[in-house]
N, C-alpha and C positions, 0 to 999 in steps of 0.2 A: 448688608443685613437681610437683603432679601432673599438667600440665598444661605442665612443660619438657620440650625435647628430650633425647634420650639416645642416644649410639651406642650399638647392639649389634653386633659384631663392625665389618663394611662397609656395614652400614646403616644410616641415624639416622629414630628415631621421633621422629616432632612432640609426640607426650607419651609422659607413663609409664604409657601402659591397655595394658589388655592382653586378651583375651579367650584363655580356653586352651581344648587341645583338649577338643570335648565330644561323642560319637557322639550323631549322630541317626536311624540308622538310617535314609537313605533311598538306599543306594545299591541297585544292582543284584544279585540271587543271585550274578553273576559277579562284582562287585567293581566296577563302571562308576559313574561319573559318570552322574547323572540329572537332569532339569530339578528336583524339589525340591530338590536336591542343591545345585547353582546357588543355588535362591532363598534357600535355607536362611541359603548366606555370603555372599551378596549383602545380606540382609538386617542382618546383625551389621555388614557393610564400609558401610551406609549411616550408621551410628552412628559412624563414622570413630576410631574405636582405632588405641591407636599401632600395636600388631601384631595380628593374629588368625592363630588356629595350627589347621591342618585335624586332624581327628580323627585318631585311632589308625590307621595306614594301612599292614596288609601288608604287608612286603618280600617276601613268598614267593607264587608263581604257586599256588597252594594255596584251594579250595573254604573259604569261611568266612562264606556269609549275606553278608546285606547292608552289609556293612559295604566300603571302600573300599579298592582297590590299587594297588600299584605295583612290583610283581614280574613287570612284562613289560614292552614296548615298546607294547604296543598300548593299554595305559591311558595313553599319556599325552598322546594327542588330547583328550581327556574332563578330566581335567590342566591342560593348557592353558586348555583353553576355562574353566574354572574362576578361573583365576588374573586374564585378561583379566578376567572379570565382578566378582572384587571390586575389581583398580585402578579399574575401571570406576563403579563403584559408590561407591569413596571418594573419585572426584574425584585418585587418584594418591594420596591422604593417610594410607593404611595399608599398613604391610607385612604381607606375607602368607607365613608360614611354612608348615610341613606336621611330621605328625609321623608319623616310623615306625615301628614295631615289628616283636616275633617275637614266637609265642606258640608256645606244643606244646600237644599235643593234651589237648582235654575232651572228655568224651561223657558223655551225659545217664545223669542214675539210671537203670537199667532195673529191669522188674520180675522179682522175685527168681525166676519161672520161667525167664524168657531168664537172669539169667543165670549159675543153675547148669546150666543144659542148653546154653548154649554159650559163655560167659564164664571158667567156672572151667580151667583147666587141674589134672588130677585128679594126684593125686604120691606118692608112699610114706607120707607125712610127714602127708597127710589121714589115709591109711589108720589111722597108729601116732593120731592125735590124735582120731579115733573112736574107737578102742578104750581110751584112757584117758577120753573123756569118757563111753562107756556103760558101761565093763566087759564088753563084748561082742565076742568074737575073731573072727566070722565077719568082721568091716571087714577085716581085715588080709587076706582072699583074695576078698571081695568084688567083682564088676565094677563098670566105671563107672556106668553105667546104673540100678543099687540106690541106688548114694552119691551122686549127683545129684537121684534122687529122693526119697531120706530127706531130705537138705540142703537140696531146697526145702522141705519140712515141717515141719522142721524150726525151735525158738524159737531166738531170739536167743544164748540162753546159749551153747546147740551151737556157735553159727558163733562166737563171743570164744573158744571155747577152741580151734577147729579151723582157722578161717580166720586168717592172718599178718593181719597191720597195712594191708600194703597190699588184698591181698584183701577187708579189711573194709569199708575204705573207697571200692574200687570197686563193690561191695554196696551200702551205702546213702548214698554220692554219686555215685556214678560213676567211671568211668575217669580217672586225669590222670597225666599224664608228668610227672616232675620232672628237673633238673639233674642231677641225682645218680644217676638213672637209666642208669648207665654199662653197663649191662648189656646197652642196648637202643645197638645203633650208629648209630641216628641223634642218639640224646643223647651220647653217646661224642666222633662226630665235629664237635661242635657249634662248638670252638675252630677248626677247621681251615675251615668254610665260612663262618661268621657276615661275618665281616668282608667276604669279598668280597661275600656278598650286600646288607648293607646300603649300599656303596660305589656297587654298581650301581643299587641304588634310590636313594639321594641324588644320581648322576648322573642318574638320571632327573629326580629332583623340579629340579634347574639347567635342565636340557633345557626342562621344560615350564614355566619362568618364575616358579617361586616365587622368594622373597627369600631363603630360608634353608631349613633342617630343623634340627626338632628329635628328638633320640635319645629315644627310650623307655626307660627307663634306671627307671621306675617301679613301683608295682602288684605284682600276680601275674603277670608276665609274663617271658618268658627273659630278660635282661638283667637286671632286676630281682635276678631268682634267684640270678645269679652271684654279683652286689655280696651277696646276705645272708648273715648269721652262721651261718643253717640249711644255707648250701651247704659240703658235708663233701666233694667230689673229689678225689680221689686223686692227680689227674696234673700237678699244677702251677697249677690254675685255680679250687680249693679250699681252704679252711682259713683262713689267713691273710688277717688284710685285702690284704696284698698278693698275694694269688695272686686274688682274690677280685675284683678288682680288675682284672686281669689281658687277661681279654677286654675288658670293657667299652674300655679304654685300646687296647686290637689294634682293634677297632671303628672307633674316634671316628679313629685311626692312617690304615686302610684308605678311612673318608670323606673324611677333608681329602685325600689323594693323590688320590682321584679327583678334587673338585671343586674343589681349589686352594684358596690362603691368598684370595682375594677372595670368598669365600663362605660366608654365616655358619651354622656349625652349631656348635646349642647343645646342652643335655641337659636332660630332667625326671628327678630322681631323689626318694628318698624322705627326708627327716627322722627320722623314726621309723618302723618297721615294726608297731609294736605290737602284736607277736602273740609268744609263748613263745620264748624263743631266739634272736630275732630282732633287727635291727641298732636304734642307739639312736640318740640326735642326736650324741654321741661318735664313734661309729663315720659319720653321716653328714657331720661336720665334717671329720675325716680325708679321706674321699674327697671332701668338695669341694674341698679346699685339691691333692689330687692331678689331679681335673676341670680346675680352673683351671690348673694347673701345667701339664697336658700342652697347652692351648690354646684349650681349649671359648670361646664366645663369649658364651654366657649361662648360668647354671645356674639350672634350676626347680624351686621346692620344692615339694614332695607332702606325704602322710602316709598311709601303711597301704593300706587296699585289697585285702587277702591273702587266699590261699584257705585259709591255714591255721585261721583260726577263723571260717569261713565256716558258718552256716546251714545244716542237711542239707535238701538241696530237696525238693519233690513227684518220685514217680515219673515220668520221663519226662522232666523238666526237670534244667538243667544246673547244677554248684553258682554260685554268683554272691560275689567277691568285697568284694561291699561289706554282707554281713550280720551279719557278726562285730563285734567290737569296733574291729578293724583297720577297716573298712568304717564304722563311727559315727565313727571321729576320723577320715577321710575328709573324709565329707558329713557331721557332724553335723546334725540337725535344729533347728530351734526349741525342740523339746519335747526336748531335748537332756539337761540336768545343770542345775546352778545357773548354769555359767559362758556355758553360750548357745553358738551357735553362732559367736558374731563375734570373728574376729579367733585362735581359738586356737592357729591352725602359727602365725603371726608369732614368736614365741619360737625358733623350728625357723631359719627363715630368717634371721632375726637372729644366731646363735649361729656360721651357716657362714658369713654375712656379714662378720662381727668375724675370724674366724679368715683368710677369703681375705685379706681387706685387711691386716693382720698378717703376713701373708707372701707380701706386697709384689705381691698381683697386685688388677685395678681389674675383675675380670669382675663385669658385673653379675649381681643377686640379683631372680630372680622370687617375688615369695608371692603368698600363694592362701588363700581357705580363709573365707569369711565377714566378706569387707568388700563391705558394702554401703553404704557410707556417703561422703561426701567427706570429713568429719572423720578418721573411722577412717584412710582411705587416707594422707589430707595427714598427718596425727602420725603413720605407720606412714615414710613417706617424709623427716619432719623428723627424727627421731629417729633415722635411719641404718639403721631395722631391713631395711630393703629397697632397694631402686635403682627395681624396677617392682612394678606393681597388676596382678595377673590376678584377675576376677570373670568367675567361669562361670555362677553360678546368677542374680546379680544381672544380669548382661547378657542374658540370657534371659527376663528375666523383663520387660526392656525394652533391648532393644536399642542404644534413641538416648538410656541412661541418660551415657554420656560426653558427648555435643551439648549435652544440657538442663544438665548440672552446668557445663559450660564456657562456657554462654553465660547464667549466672545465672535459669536457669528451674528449680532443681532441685524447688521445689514440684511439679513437672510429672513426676515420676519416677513408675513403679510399681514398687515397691519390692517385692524376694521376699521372702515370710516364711519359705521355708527348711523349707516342709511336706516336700518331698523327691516332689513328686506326680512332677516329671521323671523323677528316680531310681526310682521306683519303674516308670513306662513302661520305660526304659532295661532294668531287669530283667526284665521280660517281653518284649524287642525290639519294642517296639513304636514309632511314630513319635515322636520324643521334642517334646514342649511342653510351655506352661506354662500351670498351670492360672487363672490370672491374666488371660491374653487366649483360649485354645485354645474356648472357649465365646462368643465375643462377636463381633456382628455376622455370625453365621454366613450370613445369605441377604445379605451384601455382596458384589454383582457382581463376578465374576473370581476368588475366593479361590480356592484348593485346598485340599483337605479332607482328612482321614487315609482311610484304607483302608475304612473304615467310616463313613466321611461324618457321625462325631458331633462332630468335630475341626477348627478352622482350622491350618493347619500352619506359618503363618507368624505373626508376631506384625503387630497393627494399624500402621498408616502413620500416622506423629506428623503433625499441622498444623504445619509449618514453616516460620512468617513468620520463625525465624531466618535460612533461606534468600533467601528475597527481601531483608531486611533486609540481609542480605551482600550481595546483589549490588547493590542502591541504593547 
């Protein structure tokens, strides 16, 4: 089966692989298309997967690192030329999606001089909560310039009883905007712009020759946010699964009128959230049977990834999503639990699976999550719990792992063990590889190297008399 065709939406995969989106950090400070950038999905499109989906990609003209956009017109020369290299490269035999997102703002831990002396905003409410934590009255008429400088001095205990919740936590993780941040009118007006901007970014991604887009609808990320049980909004686009619900659906509304029923856009959303409060396979079974309902093309299962029980980082660094619990049923490791890392969202994808087709719709079901195996995959797909195979970690770790299992060479695999060395690159932004080939055959003529030349950035070129064999 894994290795049948499959429509998704207007497009039909020659099998059910899948590779999902994975940041490698090689695009441009502006968000451009770069020649690693190219080789990166050139190299995953020589493995010929039925689909491979570009990394996390901006909808907003907005400064974000190297990472990839499409919140203008002028990304999408760099876009194109991207799309042609993997048709290119699979011989026309993989489709090639993109995935979009929105994010709000992060900014790095700073150190607690910056930022009581230009972070804090000073308020009555400090004044009254210094004076009950010293017993000391001069707070209450005190200038700024004293109470910034006691408070950076100041232990920890001071700042729990003086600083709010959120102040705390811009203290020692740094700044983050949330959904619920209604206070602040760019989170405010978020239902009123989202839509057209993603509409115009999935116009784009048709423009420049992708197959499809898929919605970011995962993570700690805005979209994400809305769909959660932690999102409390006040104005209709909160609370309720169905108000919760809400934009995401006005979203996916505003894509298809741009790009027409001939074009497939899907969604990645989450299974479980696994953090305090937050949505469960219950609450992700409900919105997938509402995803499918309103039209999506494929729905991709996730798990977790939140910044709500995220790791407090080093000073200067930025909190990072995948350190928490949330972030271990993510990526689980090898050195994981008793239960390992393989195979454990299947249950997740399986559950929204049974409920779509129960109410009578045929969208297919992506999972994810620690199949690295043919066996794994084929009984994940006999057994109905999935329709398609996404492997991020295992197709990175070999590329032309789909060629060798399809043309009976799987001996020939290199298999990931799921150290998480990529993950951990990823969190540092760093050039992402794998620690399996990023060390071998380094002085082989033509490679390209990481930033620091310790690194091959591409994974090695298989011997492939399956190729000649073809064409004999």
């Amino acid at each position: 089966m894994l290795f049948s065709p499959i429509r998704v939406g207007q497009v039909m995969l020659e099998s059910r692989t899948w590779v999902p989106a994975m940041v490698p950090w090689r695009a441009t400070e502006d968000g451009f298309v770069t020649r690693h950038v190219l080789d990166w999905y050139s190299r995953f499109a020589e493995g010929r997967p039925g689909a491979l989906v570009v990394e996390a990609t901006g909808v907003r003209d907005i400064p974000s690192g190297p990472l990839l956009r499409i919140g203008h017109d002028r990304f999408i020369p760099g876009l194109r030329e991207m799309v042609e290299t993997v048709h290119r490269s699979s011989g026309g035999r993989t489709r090639f999606f993109i995935q979009i997102i929105d994010f709000l703002t992060v900014r790095r831990r700073p150190e607690k001089e910056k930022y009581f002396a230009r972070f804090l905003s000073i308020e009555d409410r400090h004044r009254q909560k210094l004076f009950e934590a010293t017993n000391d009255e001069r707070w209450l008429v005190a200038d700024e310039t004293e109470i910034r400088s006691f408070l950076t001095s100041a232990p920890d205990e001071i700042h729990d009883r003086v600083l709010n919740e959120n102040e705390q936590e811009s203290l020692r993780f740094g700044y983050r905007e949330r959904v619920t941040d209604t206070h602040l009118r760019n989170i405010s007006e978020l239902p009123e712009v989202l839509p057209e901007i993603f509409a115009t970014a999935a116009g784009r991604a048709k423009e420049a020759g992708f197959d499809g887009v898929e919605l970011h609808y995962a993570h700690a990320y805005t979209m994400a946010s809305f769909l959660s049980a932690t999102n409390t909004r006040t104005d209709g686009y909160g609370g309720s699964r169905e108000n919760r619900v809400r934009l995401p659906l006005e979203v996916y509304r505003a894509v298809r009128n741009r790009v027409g029923n001939d074009y497939t856009v899907g969604v990645r959303f989450l299974g479980d959230e696994v953090i305090t409060g937050g949505n469960r396979i219950e609450d992700a079974v409900w919105f997938g049977v509402e995803l499918a309902r309103a039209g999506f093309d494929f729905l991709s299962i996730s798990k977790g990834g939140k910044f709500d029980d995220a790791r407090q980082p080093k000073v200067g660094q930025a909190v990072y999503p995948y350190t928490g619990r949330s972030g271990f049923e993510c990526m689980p490791p090898v050195t994981s639990d008793e239960r390992g890392p393989f195979g454990r969202n299947i249950p997740l994808a399986a559950a929204i699976k049974r409920a779509v087709n129960e109410a009578g719709f045929l969208t297919p079901v992506v999972t994810s999550g620690g199949i690295g195996t043919f066996e794994l995959a084929e009984q994940t797909l006999e057994r109905g719990e999935a329709d398609i195979i996404a492997m991020a970690r295992g197709s990175l770790a070999d590329p032309d792992w789909f060629l060798k299992v399809s043309s009976g060479r799987g001996d020939e695999v290199r298999r990931c063990n799921y150290t998480n060395y990529c993950e951990g690159l990823d969190q540092m932004h760093k050039q992402v590889t794998c620690k399996l080939w990023d060390r071998v055959n380094l002085d082989e003529p033509g490679i390209t190297k990481s930033d620091d030349g310790k690194r091959r950035l591409i994974a090695p070129q298989w011997m492939r008399e399956y190729e000649t064999n073809e064409k004999d």
